[in-house]
MARKOLVEX-903509 format. One record per atom (N, C-alpha, C): residue number from 1; residue in three letters; atom name; x, y, z. Coordinates in nm, 2 decimals. Atoms other than C-alpha are relative to their C-alpha. Layout:
BEGIN
   num   residu   atome        u        v        w
   NUM      ala      CA        X        Y        Z
...
! end
This chain:
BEGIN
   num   residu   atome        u        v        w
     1      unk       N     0.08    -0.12     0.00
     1      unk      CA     0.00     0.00     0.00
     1      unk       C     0.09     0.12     0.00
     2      unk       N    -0.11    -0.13    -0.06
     2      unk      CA     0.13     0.35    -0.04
     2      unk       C    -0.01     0.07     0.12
     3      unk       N    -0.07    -0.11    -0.17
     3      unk      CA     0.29     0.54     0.24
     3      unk       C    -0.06     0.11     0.02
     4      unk       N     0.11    -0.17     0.03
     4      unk      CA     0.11     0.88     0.13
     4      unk       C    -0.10    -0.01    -0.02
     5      unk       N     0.13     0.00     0.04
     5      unk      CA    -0.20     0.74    -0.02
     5      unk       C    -0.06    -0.01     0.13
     6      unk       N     0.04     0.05    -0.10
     6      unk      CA    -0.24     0.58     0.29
     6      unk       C    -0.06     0.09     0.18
     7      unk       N     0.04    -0.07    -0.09
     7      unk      CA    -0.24     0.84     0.54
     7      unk       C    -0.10     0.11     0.00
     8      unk       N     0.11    -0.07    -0.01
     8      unk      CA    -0.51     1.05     0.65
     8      unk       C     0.01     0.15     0.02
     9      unk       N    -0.01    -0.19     0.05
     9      unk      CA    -0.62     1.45     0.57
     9      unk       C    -0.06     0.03     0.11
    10      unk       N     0.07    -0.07    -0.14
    10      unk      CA    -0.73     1.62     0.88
    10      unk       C    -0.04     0.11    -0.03
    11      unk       N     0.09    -0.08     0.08
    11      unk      CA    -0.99     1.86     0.75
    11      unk       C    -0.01     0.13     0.18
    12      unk       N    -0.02    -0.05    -0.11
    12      unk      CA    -0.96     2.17     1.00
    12      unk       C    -0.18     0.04     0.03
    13      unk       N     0.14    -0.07     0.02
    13      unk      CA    -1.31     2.36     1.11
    13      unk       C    -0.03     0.08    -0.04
    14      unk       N     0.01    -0.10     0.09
    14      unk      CA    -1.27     2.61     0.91
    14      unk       C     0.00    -0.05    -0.16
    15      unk       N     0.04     0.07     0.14
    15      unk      CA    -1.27     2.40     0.58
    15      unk       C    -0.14    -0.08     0.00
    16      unk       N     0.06     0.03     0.07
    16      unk      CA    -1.54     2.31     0.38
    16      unk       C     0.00    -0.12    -0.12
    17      unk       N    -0.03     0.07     0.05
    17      unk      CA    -1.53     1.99     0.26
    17      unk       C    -0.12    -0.08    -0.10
    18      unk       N     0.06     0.06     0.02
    18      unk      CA    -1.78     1.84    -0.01
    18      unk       C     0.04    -0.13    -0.14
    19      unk       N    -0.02     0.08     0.05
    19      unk      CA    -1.78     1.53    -0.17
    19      unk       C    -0.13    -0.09    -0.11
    20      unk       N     0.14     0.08     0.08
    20      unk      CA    -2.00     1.43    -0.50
    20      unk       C     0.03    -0.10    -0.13
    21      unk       N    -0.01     0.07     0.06
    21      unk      CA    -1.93     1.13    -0.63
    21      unk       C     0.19     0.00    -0.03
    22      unk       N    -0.17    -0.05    -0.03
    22      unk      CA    -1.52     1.20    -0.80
    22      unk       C     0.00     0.12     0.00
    23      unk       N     0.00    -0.17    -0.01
    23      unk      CA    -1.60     1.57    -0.78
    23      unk       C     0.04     0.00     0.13
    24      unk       N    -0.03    -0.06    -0.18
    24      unk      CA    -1.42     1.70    -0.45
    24      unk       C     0.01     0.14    -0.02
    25      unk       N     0.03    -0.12     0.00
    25      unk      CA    -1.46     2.06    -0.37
    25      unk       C     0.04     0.04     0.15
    26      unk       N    -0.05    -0.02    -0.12
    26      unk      CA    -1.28     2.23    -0.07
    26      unk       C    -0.03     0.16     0.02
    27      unk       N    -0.01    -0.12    -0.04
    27      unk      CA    -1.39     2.56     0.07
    27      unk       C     0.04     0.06     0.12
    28      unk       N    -0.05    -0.07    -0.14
    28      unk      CA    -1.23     2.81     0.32
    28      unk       C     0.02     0.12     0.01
    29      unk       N    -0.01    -0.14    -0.01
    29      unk      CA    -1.14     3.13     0.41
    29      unk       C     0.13     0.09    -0.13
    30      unk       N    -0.08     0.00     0.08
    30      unk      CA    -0.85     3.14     0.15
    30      unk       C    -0.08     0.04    -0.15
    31      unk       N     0.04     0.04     0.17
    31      unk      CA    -1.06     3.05    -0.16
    31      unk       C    -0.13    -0.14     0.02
    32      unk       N     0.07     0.06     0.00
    32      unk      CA    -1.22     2.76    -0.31
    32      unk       C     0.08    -0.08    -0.10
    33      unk       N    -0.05     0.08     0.16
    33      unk      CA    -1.05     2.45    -0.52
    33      unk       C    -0.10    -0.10    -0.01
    34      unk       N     0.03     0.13     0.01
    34      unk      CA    -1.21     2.20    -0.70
    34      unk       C     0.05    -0.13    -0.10
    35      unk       N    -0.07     0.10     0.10
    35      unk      CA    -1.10     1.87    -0.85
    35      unk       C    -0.08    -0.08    -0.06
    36      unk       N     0.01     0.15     0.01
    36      unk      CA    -1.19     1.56    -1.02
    36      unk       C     0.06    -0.07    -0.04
    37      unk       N    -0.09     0.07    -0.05
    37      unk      CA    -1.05     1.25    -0.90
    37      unk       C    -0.03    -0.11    -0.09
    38      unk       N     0.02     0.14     0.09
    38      unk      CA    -1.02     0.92    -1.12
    38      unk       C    -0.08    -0.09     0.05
    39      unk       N     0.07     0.08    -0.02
    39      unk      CA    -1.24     0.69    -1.12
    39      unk       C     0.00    -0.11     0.11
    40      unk       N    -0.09     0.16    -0.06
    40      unk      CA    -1.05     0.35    -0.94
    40      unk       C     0.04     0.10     0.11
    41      unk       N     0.02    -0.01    -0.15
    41      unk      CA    -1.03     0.63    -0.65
    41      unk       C    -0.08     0.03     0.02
    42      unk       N     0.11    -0.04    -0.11
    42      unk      CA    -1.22     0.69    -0.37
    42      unk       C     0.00     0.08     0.12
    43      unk       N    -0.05    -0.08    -0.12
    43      unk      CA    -1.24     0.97    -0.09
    43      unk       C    -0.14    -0.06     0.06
    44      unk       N     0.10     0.00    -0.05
    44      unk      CA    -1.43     0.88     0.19
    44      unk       C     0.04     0.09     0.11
    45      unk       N    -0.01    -0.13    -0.10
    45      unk      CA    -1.54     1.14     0.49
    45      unk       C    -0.04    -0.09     0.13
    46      unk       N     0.09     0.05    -0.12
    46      unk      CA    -1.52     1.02     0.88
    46      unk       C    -0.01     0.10     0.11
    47      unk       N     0.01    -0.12    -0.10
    47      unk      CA    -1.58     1.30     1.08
    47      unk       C     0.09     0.09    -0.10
    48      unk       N    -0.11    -0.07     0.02
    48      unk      CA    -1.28     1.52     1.04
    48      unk       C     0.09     0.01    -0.06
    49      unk       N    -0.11     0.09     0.04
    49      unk      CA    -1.07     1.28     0.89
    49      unk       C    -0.06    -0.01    -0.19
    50      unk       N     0.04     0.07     0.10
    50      unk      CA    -1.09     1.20     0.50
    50      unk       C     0.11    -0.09    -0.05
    51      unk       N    -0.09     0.11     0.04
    51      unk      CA    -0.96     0.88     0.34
    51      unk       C     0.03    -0.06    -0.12
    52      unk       N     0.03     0.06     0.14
    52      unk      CA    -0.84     0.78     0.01
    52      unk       C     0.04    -0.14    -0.05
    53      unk       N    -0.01     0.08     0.04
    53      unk      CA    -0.89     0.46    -0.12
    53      unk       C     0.03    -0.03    -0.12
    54      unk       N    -0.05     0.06     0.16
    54      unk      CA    -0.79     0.23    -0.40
    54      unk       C    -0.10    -0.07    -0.04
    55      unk       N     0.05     0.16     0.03
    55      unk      CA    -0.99    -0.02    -0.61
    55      unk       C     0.04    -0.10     0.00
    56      unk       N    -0.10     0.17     0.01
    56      unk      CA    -0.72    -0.24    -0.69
    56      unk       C     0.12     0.03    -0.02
    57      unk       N    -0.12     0.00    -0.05
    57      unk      CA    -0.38    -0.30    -0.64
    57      unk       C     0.12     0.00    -0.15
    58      unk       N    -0.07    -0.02     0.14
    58      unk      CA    -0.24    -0.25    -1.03
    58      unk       C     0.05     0.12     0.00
    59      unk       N    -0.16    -0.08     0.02
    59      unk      CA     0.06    -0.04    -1.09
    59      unk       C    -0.05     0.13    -0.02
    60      unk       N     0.04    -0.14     0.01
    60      unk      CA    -0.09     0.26    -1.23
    60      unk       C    -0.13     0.05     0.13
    61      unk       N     0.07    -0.06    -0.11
    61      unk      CA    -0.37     0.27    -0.95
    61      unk       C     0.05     0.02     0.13
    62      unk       N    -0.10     0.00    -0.11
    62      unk      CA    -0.13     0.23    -0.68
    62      unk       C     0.06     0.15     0.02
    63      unk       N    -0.07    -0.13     0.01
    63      unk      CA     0.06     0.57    -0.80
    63      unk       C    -0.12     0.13    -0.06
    64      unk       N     0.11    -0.07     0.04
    64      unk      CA    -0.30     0.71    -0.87
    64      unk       C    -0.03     0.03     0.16
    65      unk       N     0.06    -0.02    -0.13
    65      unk      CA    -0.37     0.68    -0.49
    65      unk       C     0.11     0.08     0.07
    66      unk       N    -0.06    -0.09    -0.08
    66      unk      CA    -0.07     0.84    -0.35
    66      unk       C    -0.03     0.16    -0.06
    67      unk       N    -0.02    -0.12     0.07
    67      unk      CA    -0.08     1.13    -0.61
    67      unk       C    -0.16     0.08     0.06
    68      unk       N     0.10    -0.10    -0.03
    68      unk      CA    -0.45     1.20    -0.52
    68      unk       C    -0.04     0.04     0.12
    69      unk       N    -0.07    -0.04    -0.11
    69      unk      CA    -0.35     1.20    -0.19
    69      unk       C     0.00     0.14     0.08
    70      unk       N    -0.08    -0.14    -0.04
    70      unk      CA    -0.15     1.47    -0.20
    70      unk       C    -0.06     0.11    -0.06
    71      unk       N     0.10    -0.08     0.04
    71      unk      CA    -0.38     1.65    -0.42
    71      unk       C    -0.10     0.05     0.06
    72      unk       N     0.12    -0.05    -0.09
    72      unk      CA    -0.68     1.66    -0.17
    72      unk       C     0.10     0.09     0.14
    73      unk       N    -0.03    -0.11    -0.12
    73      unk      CA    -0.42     1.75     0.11
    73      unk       C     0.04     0.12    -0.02
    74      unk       N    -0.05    -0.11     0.05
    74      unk      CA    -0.26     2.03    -0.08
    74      unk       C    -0.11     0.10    -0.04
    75      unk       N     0.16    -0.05     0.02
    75      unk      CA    -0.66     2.16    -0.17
    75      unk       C    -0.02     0.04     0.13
    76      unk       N     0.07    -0.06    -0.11
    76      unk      CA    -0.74     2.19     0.20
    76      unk       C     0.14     0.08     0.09
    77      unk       N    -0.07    -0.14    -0.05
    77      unk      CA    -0.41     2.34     0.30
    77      unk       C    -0.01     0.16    -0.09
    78      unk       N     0.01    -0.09     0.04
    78      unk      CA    -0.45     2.57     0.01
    78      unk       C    -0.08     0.12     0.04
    79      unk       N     0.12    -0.08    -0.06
    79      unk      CA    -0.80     2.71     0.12
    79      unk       C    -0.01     0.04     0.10
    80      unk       N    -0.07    -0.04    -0.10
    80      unk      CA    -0.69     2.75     0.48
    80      unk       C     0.09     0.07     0.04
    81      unk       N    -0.09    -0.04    -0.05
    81      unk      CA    -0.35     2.87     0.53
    81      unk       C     0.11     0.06    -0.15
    82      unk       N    -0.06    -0.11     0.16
    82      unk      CA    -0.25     2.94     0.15
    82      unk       C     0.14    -0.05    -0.01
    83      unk       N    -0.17     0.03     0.02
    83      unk      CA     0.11     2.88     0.01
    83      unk       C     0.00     0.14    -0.06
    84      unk       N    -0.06    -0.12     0.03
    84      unk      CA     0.37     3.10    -0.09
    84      unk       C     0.16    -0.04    -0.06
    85      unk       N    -0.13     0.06     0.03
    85      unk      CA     0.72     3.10    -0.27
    85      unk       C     0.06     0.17    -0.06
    86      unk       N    -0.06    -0.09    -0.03
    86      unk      CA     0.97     3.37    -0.27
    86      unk       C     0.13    -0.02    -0.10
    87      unk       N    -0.11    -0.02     0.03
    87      unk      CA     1.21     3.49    -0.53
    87      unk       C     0.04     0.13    -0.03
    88      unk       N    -0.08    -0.13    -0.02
    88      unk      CA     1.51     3.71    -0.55
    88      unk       C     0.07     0.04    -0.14
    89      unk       N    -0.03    -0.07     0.13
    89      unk      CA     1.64     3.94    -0.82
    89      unk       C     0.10     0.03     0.01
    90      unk       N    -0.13    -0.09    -0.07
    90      unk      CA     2.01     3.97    -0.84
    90      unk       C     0.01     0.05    -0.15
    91      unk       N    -0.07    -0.08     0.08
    91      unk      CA     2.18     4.18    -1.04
    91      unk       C     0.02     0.16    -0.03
    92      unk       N    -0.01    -0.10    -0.02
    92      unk      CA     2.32     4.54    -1.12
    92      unk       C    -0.16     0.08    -0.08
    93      unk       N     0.14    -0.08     0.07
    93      unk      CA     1.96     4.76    -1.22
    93      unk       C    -0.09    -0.12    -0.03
    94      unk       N     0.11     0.15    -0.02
    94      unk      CA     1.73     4.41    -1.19
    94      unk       C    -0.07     0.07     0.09
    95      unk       N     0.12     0.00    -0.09
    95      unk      CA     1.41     4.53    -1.00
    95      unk       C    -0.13    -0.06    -0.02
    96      unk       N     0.15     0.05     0.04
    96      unk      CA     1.07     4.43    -0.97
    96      unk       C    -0.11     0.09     0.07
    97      unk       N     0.10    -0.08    -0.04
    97      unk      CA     0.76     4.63    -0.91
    97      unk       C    -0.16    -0.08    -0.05
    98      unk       N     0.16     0.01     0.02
    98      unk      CA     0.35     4.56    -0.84
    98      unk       C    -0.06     0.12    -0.04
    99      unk       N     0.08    -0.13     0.07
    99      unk      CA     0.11     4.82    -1.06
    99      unk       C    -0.09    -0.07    -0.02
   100      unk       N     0.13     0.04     0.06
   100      unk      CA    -0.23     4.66    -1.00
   100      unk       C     0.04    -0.13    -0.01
   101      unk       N     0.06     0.19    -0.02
   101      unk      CA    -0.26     4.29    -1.13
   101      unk       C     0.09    -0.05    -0.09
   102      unk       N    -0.12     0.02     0.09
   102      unk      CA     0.06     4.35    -1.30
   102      unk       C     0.15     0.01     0.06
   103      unk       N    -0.15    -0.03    -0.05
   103      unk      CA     0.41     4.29    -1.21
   103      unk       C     0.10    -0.02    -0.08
   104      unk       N    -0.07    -0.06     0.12
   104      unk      CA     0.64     4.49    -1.41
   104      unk       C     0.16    -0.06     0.05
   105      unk       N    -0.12     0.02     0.00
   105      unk      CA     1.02     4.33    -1.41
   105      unk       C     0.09     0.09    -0.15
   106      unk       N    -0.08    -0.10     0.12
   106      unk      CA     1.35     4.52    -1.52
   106      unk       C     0.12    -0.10     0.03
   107      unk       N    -0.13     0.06    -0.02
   107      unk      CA     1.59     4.25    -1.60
   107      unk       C     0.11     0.04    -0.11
   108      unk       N    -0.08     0.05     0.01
   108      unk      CA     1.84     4.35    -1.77
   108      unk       C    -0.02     0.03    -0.17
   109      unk       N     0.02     0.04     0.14
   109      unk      CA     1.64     4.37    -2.13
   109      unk       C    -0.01     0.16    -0.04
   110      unk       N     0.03    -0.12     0.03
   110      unk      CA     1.57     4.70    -2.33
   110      unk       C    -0.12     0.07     0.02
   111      unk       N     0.13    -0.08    -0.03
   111      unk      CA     1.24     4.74    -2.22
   111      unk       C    -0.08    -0.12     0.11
   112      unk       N     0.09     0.13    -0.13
   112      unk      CA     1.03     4.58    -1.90
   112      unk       C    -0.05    -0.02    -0.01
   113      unk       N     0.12     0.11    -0.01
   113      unk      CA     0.85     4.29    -1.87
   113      unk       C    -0.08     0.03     0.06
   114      unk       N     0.07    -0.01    -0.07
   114      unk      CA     0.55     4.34    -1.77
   114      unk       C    -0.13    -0.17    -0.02
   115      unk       N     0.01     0.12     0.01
   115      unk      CA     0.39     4.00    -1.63
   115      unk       C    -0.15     0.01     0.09
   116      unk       N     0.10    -0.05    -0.09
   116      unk      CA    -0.01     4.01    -1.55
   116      unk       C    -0.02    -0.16     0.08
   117      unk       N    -0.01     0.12    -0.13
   117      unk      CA    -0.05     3.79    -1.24
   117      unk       C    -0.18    -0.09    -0.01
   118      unk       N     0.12     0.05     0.06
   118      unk      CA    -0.32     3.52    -1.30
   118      unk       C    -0.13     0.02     0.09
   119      unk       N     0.10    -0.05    -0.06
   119      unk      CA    -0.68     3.54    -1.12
   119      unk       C     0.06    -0.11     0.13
   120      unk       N    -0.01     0.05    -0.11
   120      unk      CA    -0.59     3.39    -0.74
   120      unk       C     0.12     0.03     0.01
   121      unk       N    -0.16    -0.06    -0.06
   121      unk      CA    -0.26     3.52    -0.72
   121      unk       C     0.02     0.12     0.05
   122      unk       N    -0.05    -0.16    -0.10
   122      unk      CA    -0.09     3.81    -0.52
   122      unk       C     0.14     0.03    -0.01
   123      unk       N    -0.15     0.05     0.00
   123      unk      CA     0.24     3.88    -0.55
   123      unk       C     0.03     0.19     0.04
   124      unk       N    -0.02    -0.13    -0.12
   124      unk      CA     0.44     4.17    -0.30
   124      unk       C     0.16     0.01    -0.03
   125      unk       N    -0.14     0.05     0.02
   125      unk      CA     0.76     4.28    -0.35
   125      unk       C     0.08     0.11     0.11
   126      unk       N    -0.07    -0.09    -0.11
   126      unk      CA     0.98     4.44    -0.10
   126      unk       C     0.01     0.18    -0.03
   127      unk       N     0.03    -0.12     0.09
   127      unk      CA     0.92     4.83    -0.13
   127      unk       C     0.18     0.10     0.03
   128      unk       N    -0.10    -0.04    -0.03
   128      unk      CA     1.29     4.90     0.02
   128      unk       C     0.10    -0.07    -0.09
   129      unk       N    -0.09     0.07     0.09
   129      unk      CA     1.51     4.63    -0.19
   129      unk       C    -0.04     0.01    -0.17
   130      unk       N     0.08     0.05     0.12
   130      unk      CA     1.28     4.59    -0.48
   130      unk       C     0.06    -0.14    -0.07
   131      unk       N    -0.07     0.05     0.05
   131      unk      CA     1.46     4.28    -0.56
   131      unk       C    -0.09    -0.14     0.10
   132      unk       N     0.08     0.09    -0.10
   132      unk      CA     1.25     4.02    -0.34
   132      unk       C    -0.17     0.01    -0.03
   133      unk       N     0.11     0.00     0.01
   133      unk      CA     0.94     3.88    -0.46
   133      unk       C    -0.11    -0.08     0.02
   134      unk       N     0.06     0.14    -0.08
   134      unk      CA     0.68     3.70    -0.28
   134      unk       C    -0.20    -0.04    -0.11
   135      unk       N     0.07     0.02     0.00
   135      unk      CA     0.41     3.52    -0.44
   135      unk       C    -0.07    -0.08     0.07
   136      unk       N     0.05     0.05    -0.10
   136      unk      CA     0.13     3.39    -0.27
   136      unk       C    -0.14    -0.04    -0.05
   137      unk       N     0.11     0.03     0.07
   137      unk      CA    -0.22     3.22    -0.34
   137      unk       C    -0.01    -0.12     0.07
   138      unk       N     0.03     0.07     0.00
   138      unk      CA    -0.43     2.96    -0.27
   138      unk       C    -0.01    -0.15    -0.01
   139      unk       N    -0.02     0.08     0.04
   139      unk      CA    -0.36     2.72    -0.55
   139      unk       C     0.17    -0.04     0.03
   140      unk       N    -0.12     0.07     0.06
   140      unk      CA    -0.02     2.49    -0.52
   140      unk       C     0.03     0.04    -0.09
   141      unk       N    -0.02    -0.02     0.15
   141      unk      CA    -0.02     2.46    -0.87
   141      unk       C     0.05     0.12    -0.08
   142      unk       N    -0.04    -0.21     0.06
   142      unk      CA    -0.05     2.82    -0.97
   142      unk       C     0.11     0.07     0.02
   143      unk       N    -0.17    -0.05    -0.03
   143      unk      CA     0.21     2.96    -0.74
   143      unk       C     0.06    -0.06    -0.09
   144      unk       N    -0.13     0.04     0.08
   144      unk      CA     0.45     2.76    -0.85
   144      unk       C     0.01    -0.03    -0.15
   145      unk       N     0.00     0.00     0.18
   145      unk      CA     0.38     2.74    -1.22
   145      unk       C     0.07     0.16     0.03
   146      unk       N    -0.03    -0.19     0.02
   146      unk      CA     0.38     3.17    -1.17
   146      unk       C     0.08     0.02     0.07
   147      unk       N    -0.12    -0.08    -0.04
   147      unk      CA     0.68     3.16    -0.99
   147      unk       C     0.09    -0.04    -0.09
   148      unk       N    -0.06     0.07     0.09
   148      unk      CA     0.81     2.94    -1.25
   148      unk       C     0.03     0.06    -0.11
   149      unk       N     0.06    -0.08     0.10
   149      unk      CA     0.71     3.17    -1.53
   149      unk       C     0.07     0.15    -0.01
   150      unk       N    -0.09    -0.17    -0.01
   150      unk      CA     0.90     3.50    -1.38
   150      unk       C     0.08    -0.08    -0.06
   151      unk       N    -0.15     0.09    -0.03
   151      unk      CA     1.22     3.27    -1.29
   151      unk       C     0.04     0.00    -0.17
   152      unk       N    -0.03     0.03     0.15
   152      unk      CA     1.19     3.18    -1.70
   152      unk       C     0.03     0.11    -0.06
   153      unk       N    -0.04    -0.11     0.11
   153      unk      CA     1.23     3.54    -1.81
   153      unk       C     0.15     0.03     0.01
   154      unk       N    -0.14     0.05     0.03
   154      unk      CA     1.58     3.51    -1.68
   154      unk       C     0.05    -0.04     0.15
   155      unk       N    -0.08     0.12    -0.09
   155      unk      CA     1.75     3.22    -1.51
   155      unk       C     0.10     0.07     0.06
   156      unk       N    -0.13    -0.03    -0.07
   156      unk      CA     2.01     3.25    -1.28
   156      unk       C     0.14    -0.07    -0.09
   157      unk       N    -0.16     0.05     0.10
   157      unk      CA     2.38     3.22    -1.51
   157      unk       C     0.07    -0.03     0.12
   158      unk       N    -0.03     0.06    -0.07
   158      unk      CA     2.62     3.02    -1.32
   158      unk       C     0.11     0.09     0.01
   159      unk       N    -0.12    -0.02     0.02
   159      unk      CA     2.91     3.27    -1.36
   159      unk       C     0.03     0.17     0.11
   160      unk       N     0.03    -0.10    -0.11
   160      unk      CA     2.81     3.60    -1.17
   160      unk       C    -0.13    -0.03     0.08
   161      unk       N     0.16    -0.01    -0.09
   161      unk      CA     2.45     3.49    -1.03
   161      unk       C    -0.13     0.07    -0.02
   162      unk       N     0.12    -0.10     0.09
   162      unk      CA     2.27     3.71    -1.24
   162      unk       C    -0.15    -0.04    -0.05
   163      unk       N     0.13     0.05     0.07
   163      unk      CA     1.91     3.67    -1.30
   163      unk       C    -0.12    -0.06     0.12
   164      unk       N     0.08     0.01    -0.10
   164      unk      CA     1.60     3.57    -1.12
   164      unk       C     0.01    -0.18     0.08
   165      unk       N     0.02     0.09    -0.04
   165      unk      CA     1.58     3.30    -0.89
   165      unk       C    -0.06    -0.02     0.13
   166      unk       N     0.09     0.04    -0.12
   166      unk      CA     1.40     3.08    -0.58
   166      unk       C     0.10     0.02     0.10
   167      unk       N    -0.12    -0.11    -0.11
   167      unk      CA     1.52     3.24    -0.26
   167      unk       C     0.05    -0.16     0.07
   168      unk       N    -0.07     0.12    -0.02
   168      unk      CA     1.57     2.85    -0.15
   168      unk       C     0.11    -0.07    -0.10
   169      unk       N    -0.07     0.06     0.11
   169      unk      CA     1.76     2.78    -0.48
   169      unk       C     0.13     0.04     0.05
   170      unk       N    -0.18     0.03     0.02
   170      unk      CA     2.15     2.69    -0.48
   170      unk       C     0.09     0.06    -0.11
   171      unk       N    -0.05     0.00     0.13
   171      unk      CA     2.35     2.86    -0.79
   171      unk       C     0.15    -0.05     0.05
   172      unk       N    -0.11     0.03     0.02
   172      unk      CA     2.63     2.69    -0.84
   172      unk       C     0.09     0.07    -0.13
   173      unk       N    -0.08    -0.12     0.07
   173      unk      CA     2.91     2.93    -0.92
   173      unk       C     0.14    -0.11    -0.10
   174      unk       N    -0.12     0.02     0.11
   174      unk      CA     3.18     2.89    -1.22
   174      unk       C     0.13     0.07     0.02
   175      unk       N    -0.15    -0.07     0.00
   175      unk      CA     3.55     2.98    -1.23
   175      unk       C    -0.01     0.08    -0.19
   176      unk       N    -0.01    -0.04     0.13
   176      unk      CA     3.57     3.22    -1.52
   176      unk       C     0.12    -0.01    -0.09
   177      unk       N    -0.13     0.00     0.11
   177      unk      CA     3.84     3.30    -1.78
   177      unk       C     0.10     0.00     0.05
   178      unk       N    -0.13    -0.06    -0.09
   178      unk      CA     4.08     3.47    -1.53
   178      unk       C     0.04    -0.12     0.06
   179      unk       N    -0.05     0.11    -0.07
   179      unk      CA     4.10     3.19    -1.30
   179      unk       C     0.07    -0.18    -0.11
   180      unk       N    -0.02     0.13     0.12
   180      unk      CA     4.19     2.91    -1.60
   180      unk       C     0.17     0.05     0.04
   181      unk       N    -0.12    -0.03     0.01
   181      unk      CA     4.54     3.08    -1.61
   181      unk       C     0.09    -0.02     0.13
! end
């Protein structure tokens, strides 16, 4: 059995949990997600607690039950307590600015990006550094696709550090030309 499918969602009192049929729907003070879940699973509600089962024990249902799992518990933390992911802007004249439901970046190009932020997103950016940018939202998914999506307009280069990246990310630095000699 899986290790994740297996374990149980602890639905707080502040979530809204309904279940119709594989439609699941999670409401809270955050928002609202909804899913539908494959067929060969099953959520059941015991109180507080929800539980997802399998039909049968075949290879792809097996990695269908952990995954949906984590999908219902990432739904009810979403609509509760929200996620967030945070990236940083290095470089000489790199900033980032919020104007509304747009966030205008200056990396670096001849003219700024301006990047409109999708419907459940929020994104804050430090008003002293300008260089620190926090998005934040409901959906898993979203965030991190939309933090994914700045990050892509320019990567961090391995050689000065230049460019946008996750404030948990590692760049692994290069020796340049000078140092060869």
């Amino acid at each position: 059995m899986s290790r994740i499918g297996k374990l149980p969602i602890k639905v707080p009192k502040e979530a809204k949990v309904d279940i119709n049929g594989q439609r699941v729907s999670v409401q809270g003070p955050k928002g609202k997600l909804e899913k539908t879940i494959h067929p060969k699973i099953k959520i059941e509600r015991d109180g507080d607690v929800l539980k997802v089962i399998r039909s049968d024990d075949s290879k792809p249902t097996r990695a269908l039950h952990g995954l949906t799992r984590a999908l219902v518990a990432n739904m009810v933390q979403g609509v509760t307590s929200g996620f967030k992911r945070e990236l940083i802007v290095t470089g000489v004249g790199y900033k980032a600015e919020v104007k509304g439901k747009t966030l205008v970046l200056n990396l670096g190009y001849s003219h700024p990006i301006e990047f409109p932020l999708p419907e459940g997103i929020k994104a804050t950016v430090d008003a002293k550094k300008e260089t620190k940018i926090v998005i934040e939202g409901h959906d898993k998914e979203l965030v991190g696709l939309t933090a994914a999506r700045i990050r892509a307009y320019r990567p961090p280069e391995p050689y000065k550090g230049k460019g946008v990246r996750y404030a948990d990310e590692v760049i692994i630095r290069k020796a340049g030309k000078a140092a060869a000699k």
